[in-house]
VEXTORGU-624955 format. One record per residue: residue in three letters; x, y, z of N, C-alpha, C, CB in turn. Coordinates in steps of 0.2 Angstrom, whole numbers, padded with zeros to 4 digits, always signed. Glycine has a CB too. Layout:
N
ALAXYZXYZXYZXYZ...
END
This chain:
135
UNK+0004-0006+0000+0000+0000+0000+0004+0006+0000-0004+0000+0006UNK+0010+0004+0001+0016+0012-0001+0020+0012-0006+0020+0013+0005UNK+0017+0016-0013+0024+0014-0018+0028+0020-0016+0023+0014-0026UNK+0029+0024-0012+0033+0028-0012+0040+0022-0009+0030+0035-0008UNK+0038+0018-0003+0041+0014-0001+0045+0008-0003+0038+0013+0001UNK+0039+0006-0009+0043+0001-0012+0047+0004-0018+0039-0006-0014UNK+0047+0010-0019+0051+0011-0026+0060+0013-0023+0045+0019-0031UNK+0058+0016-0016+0063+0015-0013+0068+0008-0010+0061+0019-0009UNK+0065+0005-0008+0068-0003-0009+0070-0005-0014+0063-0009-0008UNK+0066-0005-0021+0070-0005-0028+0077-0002-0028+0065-0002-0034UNK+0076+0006-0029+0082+0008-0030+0088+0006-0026+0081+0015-0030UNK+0086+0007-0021+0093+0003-0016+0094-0004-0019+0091+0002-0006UNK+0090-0009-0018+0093-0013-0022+0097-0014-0029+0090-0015-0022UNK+0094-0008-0033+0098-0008-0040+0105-0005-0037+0094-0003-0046UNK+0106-0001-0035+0112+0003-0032+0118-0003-0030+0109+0008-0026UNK+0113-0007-0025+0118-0015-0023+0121-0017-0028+0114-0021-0022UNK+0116-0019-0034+0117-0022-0041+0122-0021-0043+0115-0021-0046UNK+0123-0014-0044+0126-0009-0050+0131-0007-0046+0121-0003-0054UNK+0133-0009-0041+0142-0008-0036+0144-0014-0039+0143-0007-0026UNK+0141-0019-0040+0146-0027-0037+0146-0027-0047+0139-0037-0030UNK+0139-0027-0051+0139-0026-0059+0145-0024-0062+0134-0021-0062UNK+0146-0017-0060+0146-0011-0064+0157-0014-0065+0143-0002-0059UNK+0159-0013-0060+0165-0017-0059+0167-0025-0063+0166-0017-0052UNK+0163-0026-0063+0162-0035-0066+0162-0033-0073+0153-0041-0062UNK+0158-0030-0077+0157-0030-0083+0162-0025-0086+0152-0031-0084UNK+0166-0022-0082+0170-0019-0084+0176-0024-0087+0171-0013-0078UNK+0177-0028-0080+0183-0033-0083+0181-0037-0088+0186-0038-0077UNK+0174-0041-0090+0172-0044-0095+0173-0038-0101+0163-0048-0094UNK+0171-0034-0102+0174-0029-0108+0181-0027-0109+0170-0022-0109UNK+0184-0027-0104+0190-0028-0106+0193-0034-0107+0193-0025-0103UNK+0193-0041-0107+0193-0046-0108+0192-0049-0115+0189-0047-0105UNK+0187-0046-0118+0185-0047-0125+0184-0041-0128+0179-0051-0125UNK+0188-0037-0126+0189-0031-0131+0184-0027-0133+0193-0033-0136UNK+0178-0026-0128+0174-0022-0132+0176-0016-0128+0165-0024-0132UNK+0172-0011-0131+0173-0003-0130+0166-0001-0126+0174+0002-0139UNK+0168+0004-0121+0159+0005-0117+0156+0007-0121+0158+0011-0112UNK+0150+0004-0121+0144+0004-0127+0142+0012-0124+0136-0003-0126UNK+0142+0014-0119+0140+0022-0119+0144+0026-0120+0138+0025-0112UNK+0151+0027-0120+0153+0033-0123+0155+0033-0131+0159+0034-0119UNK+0154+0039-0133+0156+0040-0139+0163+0040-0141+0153+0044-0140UNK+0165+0036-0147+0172+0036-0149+0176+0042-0151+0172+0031-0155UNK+0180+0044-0149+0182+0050-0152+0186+0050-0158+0186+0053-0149UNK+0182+0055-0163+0182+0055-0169+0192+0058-0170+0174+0061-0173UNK+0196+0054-0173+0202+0053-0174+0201+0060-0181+0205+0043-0177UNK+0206+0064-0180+0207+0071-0184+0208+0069-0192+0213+0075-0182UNK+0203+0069-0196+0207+0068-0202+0210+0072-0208+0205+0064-0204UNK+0216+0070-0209+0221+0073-0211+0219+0074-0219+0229+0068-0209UNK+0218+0080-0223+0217+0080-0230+0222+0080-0232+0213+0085-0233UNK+0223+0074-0235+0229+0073-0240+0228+0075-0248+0232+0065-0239UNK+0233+0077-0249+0232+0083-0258+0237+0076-0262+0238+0095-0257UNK+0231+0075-0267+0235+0070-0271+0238+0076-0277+0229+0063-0274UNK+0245+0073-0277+0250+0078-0282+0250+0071-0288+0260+0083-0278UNK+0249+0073-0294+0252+0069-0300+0257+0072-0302+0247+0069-0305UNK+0261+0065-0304+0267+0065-0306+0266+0065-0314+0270+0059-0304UNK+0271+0068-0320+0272+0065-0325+0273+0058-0328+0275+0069-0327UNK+0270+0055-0331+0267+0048-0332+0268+0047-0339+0260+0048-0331UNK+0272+0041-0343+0272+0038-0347+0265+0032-0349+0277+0036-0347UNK+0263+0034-0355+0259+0028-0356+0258+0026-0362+0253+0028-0354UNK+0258+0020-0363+0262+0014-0369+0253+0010-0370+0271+0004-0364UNK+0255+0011-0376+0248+0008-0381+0248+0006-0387+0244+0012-0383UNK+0244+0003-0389+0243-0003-0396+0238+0001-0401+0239-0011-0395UNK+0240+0005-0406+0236+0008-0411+0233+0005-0417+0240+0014-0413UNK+0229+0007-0420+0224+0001-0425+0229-0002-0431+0217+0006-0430UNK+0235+0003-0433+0240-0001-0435+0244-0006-0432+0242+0001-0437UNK+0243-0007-0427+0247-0014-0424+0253-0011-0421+0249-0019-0429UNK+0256-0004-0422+0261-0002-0418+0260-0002-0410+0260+0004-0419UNK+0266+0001-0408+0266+0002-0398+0269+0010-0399+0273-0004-0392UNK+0266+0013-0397+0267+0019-0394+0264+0022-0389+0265+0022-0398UNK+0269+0026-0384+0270+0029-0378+0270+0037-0380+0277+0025-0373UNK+0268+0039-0375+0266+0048-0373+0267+0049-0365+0257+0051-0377UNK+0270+0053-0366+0271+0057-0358+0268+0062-0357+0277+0059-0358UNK+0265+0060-0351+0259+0067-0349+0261+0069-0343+0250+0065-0349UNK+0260+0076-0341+0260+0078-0336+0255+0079-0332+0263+0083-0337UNK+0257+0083-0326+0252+0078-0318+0246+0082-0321+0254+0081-0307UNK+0244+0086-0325+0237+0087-0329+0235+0084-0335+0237+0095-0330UNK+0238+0080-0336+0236+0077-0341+0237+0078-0348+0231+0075-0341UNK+0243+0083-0348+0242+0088-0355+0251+0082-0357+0244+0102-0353UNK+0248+0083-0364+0255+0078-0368+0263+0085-0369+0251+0075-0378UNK+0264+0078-0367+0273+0083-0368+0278+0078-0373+0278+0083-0359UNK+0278+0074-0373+0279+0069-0379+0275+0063-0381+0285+0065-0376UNK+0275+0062-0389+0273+0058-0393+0277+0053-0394+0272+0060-0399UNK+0278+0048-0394+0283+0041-0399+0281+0041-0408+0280+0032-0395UNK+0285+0040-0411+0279+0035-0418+0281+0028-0414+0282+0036-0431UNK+0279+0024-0420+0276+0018-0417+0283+0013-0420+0267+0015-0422UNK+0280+0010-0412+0286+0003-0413+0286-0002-0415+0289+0000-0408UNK+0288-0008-0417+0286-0014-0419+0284-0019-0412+0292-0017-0423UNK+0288-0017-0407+0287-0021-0400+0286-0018-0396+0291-0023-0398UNK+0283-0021-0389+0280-0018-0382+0290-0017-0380+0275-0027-0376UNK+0295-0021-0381+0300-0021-0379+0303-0016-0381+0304-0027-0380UNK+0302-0013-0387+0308-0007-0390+0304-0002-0388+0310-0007-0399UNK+0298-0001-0385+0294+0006-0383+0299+0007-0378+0286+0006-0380UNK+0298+0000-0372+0297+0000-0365+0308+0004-0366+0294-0012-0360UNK+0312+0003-0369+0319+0002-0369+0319+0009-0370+0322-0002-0375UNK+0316+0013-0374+0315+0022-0376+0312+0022-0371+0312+0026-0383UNK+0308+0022-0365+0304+0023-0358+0310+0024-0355+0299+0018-0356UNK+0313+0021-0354+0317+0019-0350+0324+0023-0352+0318+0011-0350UNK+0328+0023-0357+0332+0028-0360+0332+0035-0357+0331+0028-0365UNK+0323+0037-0358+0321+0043-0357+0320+0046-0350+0317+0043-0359UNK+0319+0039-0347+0318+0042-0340+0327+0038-0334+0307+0036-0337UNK+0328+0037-0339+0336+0037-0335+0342+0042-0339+0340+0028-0334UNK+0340+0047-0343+0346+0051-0346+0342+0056-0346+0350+0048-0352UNK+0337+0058-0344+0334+0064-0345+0333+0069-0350+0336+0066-0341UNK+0334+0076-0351+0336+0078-0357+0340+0078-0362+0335+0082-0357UNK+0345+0075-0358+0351+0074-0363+0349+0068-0368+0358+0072-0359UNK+0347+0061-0366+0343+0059-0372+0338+0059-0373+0342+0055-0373UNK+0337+0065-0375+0332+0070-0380+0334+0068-0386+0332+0079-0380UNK+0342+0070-0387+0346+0070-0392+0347+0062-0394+0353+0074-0391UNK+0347+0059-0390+0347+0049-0394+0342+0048-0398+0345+0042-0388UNK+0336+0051-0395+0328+0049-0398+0326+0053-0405+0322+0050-0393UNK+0328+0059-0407+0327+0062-0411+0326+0058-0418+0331+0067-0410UNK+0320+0060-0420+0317+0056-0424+0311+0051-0424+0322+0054-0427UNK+0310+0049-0418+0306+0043-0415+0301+0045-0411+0310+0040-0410UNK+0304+0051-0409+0299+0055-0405+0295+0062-0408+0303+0058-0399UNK+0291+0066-0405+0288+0072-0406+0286+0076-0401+0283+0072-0410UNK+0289+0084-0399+0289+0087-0392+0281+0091-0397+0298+0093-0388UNK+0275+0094-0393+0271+0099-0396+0273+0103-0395+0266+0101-0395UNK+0272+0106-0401+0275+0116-0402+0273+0119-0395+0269+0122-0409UNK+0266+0116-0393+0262+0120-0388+0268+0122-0380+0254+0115-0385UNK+0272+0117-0379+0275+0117-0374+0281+0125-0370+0280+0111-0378UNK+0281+0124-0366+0286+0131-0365+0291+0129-0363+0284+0136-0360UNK+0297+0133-0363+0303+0129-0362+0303+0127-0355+0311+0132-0363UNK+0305+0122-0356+0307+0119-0348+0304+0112-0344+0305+0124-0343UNK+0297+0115-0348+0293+0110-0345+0292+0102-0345+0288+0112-0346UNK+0294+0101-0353+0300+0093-0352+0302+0093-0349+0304+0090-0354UNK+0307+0096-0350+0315+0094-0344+0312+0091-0337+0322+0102-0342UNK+0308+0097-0335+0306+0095-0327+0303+0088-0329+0300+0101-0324UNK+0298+0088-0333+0294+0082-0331+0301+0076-0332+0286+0081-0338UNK+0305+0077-0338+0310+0068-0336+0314+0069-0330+0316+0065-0343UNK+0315+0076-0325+0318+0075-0322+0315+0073-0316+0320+0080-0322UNK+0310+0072-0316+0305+0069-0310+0306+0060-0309+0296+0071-0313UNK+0310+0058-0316+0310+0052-0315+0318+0049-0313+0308+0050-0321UNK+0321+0054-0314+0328+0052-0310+0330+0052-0304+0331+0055-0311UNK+0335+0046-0303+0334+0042-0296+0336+0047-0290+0339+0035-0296UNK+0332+0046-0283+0334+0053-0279+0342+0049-0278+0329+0054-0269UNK+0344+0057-0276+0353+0054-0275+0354+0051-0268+0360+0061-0277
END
């Protein structure tokens, strides 16, 4: 006839519970590695990373059956042409020439290759310099 009474009994008893619980399932979540279901995870800062493109060769098979590679810079604009090879191997050998001698075999390839007028000075050189080994 008194709920003021019995709601007080309840609580004291939950209180009992929840001293002897509250420690106990602390160690069972650390045990099995959960995380307190009540607190929120703190959100880790994240870092905006700025993707920078590099100048980029890319080797292709044209409707005449050639291989030909072009060099594009980190905007995709062309800076070198190939004409066409007979082989994946003799592209990949001028790829490789070019990108370990830089502008100085400019001068090996002449004839093989094509720079666009559009270009400004320099801006080859930089792009094959980008492929030379750090010292």
């Amino acid at each position: 006839g008194d709920p003021a009474k019995i709601e007080t009994i309840l609580q004291t008893g939950a209180d009992k519970a929840r001293a002897v619980a509250t420690p106990f399932m602390g160690e069972l979540r650390r045990a099995v590695g959960l995380r307190n279901l009540g607190a929120q995870p703190v959100a880790a800062a994240k870092v905006k990373t700025i993707k920078t493109s590099a100048p980029a060769f890319k080797q292709y098979r044209e409707k005449d059956g050639k291989i030909y590679f072009k060099l594009l810079d980190a905007d995709a604009r062309l800076l070198l042409q190939s004409h066409g090879f007979e082989s994946p191997k003799e592209a990949a050998q001028m790829i490789s020439m070019l990108q370990a001698g830089g502008v100085a075999a400019l001068t090996a390839v002449q004839g093989q290759v094509d720079v666009p007028a559009h270009l400004q000075a320099g801006e080859l050189a930089t792009a094959l310099q980008s492929f030379a080994p750090a010292p």
